[in-house]
C-alpha positions in Angstrom: 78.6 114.5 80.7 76.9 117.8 80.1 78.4 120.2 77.5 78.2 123.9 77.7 80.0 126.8 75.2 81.2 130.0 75.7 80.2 133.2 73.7 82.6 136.0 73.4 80.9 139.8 71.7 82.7 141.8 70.0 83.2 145.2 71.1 82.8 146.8 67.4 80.0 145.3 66.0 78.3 143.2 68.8 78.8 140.1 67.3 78.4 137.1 69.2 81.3 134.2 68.6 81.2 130.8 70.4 84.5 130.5 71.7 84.9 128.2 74.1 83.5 124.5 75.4 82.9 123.2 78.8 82.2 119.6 79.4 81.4 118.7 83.0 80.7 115.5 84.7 79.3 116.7 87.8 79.1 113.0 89.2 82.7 112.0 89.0 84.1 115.7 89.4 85.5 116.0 86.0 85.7 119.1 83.7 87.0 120.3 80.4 87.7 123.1 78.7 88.7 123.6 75.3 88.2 126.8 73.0 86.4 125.9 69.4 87.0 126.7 66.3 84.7 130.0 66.8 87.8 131.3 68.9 90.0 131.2 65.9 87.0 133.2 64.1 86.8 135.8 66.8 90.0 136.5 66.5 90.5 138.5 63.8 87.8 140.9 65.2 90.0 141.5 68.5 89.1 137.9 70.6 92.4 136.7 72.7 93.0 133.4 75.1 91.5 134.1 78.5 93.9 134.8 81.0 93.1 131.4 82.6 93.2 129.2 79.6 96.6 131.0 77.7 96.5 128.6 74.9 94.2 128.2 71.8 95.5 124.6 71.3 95.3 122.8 74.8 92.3 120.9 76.7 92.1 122.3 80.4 91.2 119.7 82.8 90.2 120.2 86.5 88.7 118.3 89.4 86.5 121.3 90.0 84.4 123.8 88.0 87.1 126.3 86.5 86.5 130.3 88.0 86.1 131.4 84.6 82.3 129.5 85.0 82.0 129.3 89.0 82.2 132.9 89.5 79.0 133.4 86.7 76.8 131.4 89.2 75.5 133.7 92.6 77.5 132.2 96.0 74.8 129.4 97.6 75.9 131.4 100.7 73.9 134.5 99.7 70.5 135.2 101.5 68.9 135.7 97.9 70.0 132.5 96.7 66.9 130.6 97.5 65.0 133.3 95.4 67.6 132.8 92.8 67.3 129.1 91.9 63.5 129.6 92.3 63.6 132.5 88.8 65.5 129.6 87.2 62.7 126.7 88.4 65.4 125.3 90.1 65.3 123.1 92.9 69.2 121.9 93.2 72.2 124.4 93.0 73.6 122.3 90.7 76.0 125.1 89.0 76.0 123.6 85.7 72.0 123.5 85.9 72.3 127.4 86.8 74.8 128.6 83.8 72.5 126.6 81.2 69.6 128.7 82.6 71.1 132.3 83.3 73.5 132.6 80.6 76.0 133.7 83.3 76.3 137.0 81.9 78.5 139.9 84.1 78.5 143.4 83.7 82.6 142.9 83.8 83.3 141.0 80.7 81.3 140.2 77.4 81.0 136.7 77.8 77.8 134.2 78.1 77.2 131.0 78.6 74.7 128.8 76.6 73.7 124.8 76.5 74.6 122.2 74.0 71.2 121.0 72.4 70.9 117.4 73.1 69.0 115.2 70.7 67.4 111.9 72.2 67.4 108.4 70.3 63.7 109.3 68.6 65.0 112.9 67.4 63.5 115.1 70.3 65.3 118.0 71.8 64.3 120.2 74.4 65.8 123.3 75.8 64.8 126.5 78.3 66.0 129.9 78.1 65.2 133.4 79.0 62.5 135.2 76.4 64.9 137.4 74.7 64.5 141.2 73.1 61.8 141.9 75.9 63.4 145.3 76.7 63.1 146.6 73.2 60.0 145.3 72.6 56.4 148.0 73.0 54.8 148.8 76.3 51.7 146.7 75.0 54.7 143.8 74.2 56.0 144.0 77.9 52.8 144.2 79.5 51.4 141.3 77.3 54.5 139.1 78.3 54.3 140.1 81.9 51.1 138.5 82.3 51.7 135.1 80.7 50.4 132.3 82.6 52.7 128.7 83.1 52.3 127.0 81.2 50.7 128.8 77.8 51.6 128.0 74.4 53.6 130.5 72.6 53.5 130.6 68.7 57.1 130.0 66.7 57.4 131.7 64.0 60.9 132.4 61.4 61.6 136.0 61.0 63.4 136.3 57.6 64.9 139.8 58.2 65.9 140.5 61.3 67.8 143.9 61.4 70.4 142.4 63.8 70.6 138.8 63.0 69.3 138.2 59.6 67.4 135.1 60.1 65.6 134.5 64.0 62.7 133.0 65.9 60.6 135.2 67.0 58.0 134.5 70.0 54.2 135.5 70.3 51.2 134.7 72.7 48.4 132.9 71.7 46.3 136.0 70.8 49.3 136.8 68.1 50.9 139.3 70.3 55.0 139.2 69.2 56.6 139.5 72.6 60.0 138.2 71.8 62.6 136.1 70.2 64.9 132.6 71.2 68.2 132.8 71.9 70.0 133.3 68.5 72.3 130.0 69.4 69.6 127.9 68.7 68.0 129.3 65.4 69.9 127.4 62.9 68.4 124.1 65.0 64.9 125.1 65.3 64.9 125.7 61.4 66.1 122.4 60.9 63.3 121.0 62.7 60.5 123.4 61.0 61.8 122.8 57.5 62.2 119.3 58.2 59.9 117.8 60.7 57.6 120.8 61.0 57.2 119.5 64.7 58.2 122.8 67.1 56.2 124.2 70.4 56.8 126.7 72.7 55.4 127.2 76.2 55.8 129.3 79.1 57.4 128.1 82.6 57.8 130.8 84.5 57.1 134.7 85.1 59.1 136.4 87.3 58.0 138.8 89.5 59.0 142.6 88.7 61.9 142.4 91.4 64.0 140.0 88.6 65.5 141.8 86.3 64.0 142.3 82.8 66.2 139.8 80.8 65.2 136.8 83.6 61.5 138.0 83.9 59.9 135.3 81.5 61.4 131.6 81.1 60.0 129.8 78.1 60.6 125.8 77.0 61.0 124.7 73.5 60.9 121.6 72.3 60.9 119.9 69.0 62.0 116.7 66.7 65.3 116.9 64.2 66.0 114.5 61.4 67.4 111.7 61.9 70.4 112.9 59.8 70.8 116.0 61.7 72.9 116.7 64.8 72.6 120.2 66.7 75.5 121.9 67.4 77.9 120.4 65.1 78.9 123.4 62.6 82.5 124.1 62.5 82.5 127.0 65.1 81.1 124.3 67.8 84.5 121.8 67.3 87.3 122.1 69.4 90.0 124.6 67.8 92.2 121.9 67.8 90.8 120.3 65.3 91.4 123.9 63.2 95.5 123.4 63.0 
């Protein structure tokens, strides 16, 4: 069973809620959707139940990956799709695989699609994800980024106050050029594991070529160890909404 959420911005203020949860058992054809307790967050800023999931309350359960998710992955049929699993280092279009990579972000809606962190038994984690910020960063930023090599190490480093955020992780080469940051889902983990374990690396898997678009140009793996104590994803706005009433 692999788990992925759903974030939902807000139109006023850009904020980014997690919403919803998709578990998927590719194997056996099972899927589940639930909202989280984020949902209930989101909506007193303007969130309301997707058309195809009408209530907060309910678990949603199909033999097949729900539209909602299956039309954020690009049709196996198109001519481009060979190129398209390749920007992801992809081998199978395994559409659960693609979402945890691309985000499956649409120019139609404001929703995107992220991976649960899984820990293993001895505390590791590992997750991959898109280098985010790249299009605001400096000509001399881009150009640096654009000519990473796979498989380079890439400093981690907290940034304290982040205009936007607050708190984030930001992302530099190994000649201390800041190129970037994570994916703001998984900052309150990768503080648990530099505060706690101090055990964190980043490292570059792929650069796209300048024919991907900016925000899928440079795919970076993190990986880490978490206390023992510790499990990621867990905070209130992660449980099922359920659970909220």
């Amino acid at each position: 069973m692999r788990t992925l959420f759903l974030a939902w911005q807000a139109p006023a203020d850009r904020a980014w809620f997690p919403v919803g949860r998709l578990d998927a058992d590719t194997e056996h054809s099972f899927y589940r959707f639930c909202y989280t307790r984020g949902a209930d967050e989101a909506r007193t800023v303007g969130f309301h139940p997707i058309a195809s999931f009408p209530d907060f309350a309910a678990s949603y359960k199909s033999s097949e990956l729900f539209p909602m998710f299956r039309n954020r992955v690009l049709g196996s049929q198109r001519r481009d799709f060979k190129s398209y699993l390749d920007s992801l280092a992809l081998d199978k279009p395994d559409p659960i695989s693609i979402l945890a990579v691309s985000g499956g972000e649409r120019q139609t809606d404001s929703f995107e699609v992220f991976p649960k962190i899984e820990k293993d038994a001895d505390g590791s984690f590992r997750c991959r994800f898109f280098l985010h910020g790249l299009r605001h960063m400096s000509e001399a930023a881009q150009a640096r980024a654009l000519h990473l090599l796979e498989g380079e190490s890439l400093g981690v480093s907290v940034e304290l106050n982040n205009p936007k955020y607050g708190l984030a992780i930001q992302l530099t080469s190994r000649d201390y050029e800041f190129i970037g940051w994570t994916p703001r889902y998984i900052v309150a983990d990768v503080l648990k594991a530099i505060n706690k374990t101090h055990d964190i690396a980043a490292r570059v898997i792929k650069v796209n070529a300048d024919s991907v678009p900016l925000n899928r140009r440079v795919l970076v793996e993190l990986q880490g160890i978490l206390p023992s104590d510790y499990e990621p994803m867990a905070d209130d706005v992660f449980l099922p909404f359920s659970q909220a009433v």
